[in-house]
C-alpha beads as a LAMMPS data file, in Angstrom:
LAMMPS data file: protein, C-alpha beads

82 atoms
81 bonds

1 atom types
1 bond types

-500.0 500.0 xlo xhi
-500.0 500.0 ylo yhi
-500.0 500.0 zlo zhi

Masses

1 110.0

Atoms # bond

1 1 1 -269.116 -357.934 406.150
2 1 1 -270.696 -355.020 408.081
3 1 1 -269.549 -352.353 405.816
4 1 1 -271.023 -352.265 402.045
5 1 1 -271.580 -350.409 399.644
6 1 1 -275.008 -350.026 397.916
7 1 1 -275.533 -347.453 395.402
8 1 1 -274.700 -343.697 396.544
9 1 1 -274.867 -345.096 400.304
10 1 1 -272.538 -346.913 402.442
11 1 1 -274.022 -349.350 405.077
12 1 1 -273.160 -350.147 408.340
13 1 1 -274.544 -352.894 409.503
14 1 1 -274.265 -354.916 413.055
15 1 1 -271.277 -354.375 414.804
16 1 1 -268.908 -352.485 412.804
17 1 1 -265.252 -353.994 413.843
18 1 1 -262.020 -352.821 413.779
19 1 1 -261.254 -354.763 410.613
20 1 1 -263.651 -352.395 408.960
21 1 1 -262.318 -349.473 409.602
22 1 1 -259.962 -349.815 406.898
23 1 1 -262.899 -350.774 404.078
24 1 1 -264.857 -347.527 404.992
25 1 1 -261.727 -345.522 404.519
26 1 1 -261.255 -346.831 400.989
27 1 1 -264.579 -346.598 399.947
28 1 1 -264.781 -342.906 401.523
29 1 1 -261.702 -341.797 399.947
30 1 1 -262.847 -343.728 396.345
31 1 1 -266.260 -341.727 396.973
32 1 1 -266.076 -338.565 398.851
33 1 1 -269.480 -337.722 397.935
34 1 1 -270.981 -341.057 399.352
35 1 1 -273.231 -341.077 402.343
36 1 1 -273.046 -343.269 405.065
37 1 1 -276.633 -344.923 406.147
38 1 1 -275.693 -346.292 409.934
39 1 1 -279.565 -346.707 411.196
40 1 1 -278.420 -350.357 411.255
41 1 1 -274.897 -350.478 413.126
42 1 1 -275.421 -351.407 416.658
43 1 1 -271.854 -351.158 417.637
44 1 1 -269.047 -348.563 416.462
45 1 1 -265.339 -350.130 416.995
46 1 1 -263.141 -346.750 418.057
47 1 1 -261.139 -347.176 414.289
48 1 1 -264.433 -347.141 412.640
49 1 1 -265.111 -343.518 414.802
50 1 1 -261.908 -342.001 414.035
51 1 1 -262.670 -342.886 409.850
52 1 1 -266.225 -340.973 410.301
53 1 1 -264.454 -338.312 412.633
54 1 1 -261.886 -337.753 409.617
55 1 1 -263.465 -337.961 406.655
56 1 1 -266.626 -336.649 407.985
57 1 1 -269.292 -338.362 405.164
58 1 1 -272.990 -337.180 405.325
59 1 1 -274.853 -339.226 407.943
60 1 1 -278.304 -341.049 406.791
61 1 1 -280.776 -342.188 409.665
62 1 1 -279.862 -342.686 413.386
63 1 1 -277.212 -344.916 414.538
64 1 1 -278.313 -347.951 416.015
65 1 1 -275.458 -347.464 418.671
66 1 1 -276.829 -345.870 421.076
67 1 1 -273.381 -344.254 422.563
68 1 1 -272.648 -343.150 419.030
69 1 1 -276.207 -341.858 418.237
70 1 1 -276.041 -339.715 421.727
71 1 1 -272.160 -338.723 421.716
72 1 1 -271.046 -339.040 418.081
73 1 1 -273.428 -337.945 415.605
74 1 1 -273.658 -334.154 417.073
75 1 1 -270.291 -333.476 416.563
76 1 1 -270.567 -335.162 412.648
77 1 1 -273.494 -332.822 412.188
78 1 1 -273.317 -332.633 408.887
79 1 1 -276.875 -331.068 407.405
80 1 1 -278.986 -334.237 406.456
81 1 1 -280.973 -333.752 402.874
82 1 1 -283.167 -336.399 403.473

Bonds

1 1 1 2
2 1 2 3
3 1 3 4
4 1 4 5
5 1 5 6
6 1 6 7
7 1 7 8
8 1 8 9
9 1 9 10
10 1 10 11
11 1 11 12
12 1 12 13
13 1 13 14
14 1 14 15
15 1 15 16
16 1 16 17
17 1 17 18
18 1 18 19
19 1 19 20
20 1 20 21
21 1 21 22
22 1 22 23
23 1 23 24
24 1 24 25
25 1 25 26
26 1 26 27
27 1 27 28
28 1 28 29
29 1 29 30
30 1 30 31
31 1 31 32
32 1 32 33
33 1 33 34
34 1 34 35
35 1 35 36
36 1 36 37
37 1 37 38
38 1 38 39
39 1 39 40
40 1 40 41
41 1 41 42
42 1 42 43
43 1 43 44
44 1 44 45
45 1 45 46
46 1 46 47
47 1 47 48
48 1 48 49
49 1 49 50
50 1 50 51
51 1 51 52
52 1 52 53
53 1 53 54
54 1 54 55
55 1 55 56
56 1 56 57
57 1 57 58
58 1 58 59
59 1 59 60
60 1 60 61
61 1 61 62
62 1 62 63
63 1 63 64
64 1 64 65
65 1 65 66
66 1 66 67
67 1 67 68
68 1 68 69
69 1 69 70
70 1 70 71
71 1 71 72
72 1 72 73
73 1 73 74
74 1 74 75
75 1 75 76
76 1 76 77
77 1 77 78
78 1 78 79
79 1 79 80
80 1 80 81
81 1 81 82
């Protein structure tokens, strides 16, 4: 599993699969006020992108994909407290 959660913070970790797209969603939607710490992912599936792109969670850390750290994370520029 490449998606977990882990106190306030979802991981992604390794390549992030389609398949996960859907377990990000829930936990999102369970806890909109959860951040998502993706300094470990090294590759975004598209379905994983559009869940981020939606729901728009605060980012923690730089991706490890580095398409998705250039191309993705500006436009999810969402202020980072830490």
């Amino acid at each position: 599993m490449t998606v977990r959660r882990e106190g306030d913070l979802i991981r992604l970790e390794g390549a992030c699969p389609v398949e996960e797209a859907e377990t990000l969603a829930a936990l999102l939607l369970a806890g909109p006020d959860l951040a998502v710490e993706w300094s470990g992912c090294t590759f975004l599936h598209t379905a994983v992108v559009q869940v981020l792109l939606r729901l728009r969670p605060p980012l923690r850390g730089t991706c490890g994909d580095a398409f998705a750290a250039r191309w993705l994370a500006p436009r999810l520029s969402v202020p980072d407290p830490s």
